[in-house]
VEXLO-82634 format. One record per residue (C-alpha): residue number from 1; chain; x, y, z. Coordinates in nm, 3 decimals, always signed. Each point is the difference from the previous one (the first is absolute). Example, Ala and Ser with C-alpha at 12.3 -4.5 7.8 and 13.67 -1.06 7.14 Angstrom:
// VEXLO-82634
(rec 1; "A"; (+1.230; -0.450; +0.780)),
(rec 2; "A"; (+0.137; +0.344; -0.066)),
//
This chain:
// VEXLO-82634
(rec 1; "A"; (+0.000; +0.000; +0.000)),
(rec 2; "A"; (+0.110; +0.343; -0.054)),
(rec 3; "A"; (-0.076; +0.349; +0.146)),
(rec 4; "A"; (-0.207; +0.057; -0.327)),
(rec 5; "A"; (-0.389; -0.133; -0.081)),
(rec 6; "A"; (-0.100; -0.041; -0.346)),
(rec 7; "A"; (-0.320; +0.255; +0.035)),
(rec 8; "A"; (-0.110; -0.080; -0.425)),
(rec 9; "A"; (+0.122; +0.083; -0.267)),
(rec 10; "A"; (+0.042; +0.247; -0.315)),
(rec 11; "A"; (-0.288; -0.027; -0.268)),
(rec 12; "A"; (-0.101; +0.208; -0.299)),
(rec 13; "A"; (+0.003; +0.380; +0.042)),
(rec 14; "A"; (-0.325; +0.158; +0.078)),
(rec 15; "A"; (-0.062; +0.359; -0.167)),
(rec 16; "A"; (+0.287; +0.278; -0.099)),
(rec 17; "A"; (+0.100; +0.083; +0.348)),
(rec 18; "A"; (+0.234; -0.308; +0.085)),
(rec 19; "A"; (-0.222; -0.211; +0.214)),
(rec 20; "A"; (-0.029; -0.361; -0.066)),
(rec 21; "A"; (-0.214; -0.302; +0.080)),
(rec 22; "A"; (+0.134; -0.203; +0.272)),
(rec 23; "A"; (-0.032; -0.370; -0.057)),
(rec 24; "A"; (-0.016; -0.273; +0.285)),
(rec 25; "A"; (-0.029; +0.231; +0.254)),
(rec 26; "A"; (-0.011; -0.050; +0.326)),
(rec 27; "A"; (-0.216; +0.129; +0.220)),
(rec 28; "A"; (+0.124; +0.305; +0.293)),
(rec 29; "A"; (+0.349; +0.040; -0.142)),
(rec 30; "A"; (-0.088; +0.256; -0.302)),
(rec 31; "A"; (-0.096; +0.341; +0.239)),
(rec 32; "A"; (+0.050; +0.356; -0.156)),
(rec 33; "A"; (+0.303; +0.192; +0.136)),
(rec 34; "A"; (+0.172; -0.378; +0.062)),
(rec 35; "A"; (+0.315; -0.090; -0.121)),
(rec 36; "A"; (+0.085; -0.292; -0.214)),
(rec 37; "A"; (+0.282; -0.133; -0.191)),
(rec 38; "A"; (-0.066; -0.062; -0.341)),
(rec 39; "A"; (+0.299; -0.112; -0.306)),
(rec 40; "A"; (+0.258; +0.075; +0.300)),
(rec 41; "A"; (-0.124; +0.372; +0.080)),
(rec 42; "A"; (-0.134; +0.158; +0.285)),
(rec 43; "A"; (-0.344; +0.178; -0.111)),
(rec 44; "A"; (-0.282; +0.138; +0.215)),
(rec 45; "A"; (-0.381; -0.091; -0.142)),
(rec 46; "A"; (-0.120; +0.359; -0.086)),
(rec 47; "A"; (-0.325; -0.125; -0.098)),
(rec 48; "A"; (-0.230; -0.241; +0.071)),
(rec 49; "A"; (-0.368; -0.136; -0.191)),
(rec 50; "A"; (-0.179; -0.294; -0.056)),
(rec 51; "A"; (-0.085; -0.290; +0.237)),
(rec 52; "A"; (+0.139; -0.207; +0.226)),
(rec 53; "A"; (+0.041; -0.228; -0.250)),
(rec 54; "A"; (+0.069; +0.158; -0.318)),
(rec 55; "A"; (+0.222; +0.369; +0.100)),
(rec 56; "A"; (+0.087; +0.200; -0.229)),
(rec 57; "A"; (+0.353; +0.157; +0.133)),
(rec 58; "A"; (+0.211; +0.322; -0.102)),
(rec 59; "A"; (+0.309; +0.031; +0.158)),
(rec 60; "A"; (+0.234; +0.314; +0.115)),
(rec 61; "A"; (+0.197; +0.125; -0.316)),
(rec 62; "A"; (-0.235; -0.171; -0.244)),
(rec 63; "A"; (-0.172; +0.184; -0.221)),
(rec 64; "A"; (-0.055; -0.141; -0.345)),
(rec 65; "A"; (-0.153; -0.315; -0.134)),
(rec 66; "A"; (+0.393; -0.105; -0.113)),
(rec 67; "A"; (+0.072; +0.008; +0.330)),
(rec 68; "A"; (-0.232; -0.227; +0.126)),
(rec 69; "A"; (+0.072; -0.237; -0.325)),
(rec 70; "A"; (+0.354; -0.039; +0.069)),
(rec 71; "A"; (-0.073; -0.112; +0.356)),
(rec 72; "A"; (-0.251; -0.278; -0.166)),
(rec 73; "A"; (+0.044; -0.373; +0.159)),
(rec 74; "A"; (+0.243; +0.178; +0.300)),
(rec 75; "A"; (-0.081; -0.100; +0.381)),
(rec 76; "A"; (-0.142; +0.231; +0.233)),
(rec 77; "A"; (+0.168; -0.030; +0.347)),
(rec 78; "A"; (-0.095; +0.076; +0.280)),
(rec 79; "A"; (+0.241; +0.023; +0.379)),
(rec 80; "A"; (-0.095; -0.305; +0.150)),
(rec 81; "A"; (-0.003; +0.238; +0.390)),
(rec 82; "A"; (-0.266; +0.206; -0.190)),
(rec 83; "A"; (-0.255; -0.292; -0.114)),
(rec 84; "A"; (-0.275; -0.037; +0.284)),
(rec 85; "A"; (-0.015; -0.271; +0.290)),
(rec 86; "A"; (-0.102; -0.323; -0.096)),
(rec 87; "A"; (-0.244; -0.194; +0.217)),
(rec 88; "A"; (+0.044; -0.386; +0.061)),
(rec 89; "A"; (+0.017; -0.251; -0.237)),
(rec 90; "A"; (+0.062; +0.277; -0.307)),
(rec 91; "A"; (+0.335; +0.036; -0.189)),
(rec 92; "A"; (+0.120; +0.219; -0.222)),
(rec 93; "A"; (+0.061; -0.226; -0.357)),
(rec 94; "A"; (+0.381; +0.056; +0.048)),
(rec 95; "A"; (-0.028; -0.165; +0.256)),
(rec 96; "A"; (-0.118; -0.326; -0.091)),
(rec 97; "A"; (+0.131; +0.008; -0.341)),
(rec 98; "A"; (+0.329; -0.252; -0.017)),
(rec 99; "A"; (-0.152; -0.191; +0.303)),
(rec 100; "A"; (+0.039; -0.382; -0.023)),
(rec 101; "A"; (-0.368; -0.189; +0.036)),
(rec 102; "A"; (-0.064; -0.318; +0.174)),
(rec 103; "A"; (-0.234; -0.279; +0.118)),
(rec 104; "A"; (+0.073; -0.097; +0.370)),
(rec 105; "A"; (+0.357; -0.001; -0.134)),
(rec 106; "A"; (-0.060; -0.141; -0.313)),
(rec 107; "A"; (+0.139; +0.244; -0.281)),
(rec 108; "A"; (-0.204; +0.160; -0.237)),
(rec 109; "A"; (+0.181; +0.287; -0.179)),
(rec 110; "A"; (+0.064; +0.361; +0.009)),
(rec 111; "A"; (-0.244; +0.280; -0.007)),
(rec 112; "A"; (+0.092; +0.222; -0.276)),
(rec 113; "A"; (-0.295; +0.282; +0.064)),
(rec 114; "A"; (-0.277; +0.134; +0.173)),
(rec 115; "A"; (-0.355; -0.003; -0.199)),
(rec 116; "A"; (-0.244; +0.229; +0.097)),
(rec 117; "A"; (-0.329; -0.192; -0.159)),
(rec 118; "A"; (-0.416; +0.153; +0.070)),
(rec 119; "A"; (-0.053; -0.267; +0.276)),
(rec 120; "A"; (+0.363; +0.007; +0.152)),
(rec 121; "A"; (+0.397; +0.076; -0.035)),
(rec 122; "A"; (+0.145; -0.365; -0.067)),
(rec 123; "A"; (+0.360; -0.143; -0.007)),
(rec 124; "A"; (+0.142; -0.092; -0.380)),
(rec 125; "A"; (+0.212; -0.306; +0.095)),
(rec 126; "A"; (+0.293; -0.133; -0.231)),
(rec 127; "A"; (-0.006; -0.381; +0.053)),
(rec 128; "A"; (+0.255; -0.184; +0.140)),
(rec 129; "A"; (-0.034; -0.275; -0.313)),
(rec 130; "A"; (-0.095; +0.287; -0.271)),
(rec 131; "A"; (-0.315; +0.001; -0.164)),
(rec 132; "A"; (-0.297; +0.231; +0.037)),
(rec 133; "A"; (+0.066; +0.310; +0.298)),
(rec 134; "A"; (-0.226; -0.060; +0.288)),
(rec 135; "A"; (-0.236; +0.228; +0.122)),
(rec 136; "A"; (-0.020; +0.016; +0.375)),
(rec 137; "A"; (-0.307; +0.219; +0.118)),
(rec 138; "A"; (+0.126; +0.235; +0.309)),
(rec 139; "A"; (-0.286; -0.190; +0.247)),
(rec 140; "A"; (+0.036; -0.174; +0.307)),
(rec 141; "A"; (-0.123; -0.302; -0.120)),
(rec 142; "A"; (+0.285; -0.029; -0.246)),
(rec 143; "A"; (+0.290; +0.146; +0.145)),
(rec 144; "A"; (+0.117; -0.156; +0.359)),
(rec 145; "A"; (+0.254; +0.288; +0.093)),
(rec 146; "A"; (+0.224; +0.203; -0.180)),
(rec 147; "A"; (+0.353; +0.056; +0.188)),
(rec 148; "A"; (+0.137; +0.298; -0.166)),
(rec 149; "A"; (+0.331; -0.014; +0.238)),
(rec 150; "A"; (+0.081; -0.410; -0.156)),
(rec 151; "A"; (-0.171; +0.113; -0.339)),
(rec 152; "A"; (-0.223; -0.302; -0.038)),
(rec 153; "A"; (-0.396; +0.001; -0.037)),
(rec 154; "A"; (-0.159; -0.296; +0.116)),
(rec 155; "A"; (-0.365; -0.118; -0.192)),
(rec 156; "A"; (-0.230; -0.244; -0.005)),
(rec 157; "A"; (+0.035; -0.153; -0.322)),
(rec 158; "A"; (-0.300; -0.243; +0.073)),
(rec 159; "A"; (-0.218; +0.293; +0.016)),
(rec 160; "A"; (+0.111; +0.150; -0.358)),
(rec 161; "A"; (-0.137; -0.321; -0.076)),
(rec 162; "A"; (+0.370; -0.137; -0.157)),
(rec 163; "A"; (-0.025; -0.339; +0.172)),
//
């Protein structure tokens, strides 16, 4: 983990005045007046529209639409001291991206990303043997206990219905 959380990233410009769409946002870390990182520079979000889930962003020193094109695809960062407390059993995707997966000890593979779907954010799990990623639904009844200091995510493989 680093001192940095991936808050979205850069989409298409929106208008003439160097604001852009935000893609894969996530949620509380994209405030007016904050600061974020974005292609390796320090910038200050000027302005802020939209929704929660689809903001529309103009940052300090931007203020054409080729300014907000040739920051297209970049990551918007965010300090990771600035993001808001989490309460129990949530992580940030960082987090639990990398983690190795397991059943009661048994290995399953690695989780390569968080998946925000409608019903629930879910686990995309490499497997251990290849073959199709595994989706692991962030619910009690399929994960056990994730140990964030040991990096391993224990699930219930029974209940994904997988044997």
């Amino acid at each position: 983990m680093s001192g940095w959380l991936r808050a979205g990233i850069v989409g298409r410009p929106h208008g003439l005045d160097g604001s852009f769409h935000v893609i894969s946002p996530v949620a509380g870390l994209l405030a007016a007046g904050e600061s974020v990182r974005v292609a390796g520079s320090d910038r200050r979000i000027a302005r802020r529209a939209g929704f929660e889930a689809r903001p529309i962003l103009r940052l300090e020193g931007d203020e054409d639409r080729a300014a907000a094109e040739a920051m297209r695809g970049s990551e918007i960062l965010v300090a990771r001291d600035r993001a808001p407390e989490l309460g129990p059993d949530e992580w940030w995707a960082d987090e639990l991206e990398g983690c190795t997966v397991s059943d009661s000890g048994r290995d399953v593979g690695i989780v390569t990303r968080l998946l925000e779907l409608p019903s629930c954010e879910v686990l995309e799990v490499a497997r251990a043997g290849g073959g199709d990623a595994l989706l692991v639904p962030l619910i009690t009844d399929a994960v056990r206990d994730v140990d964030l200091e040991r990096r391993v995510i224990d699930i219930d493989m029974r209940f994904l219905g997988e044997e």
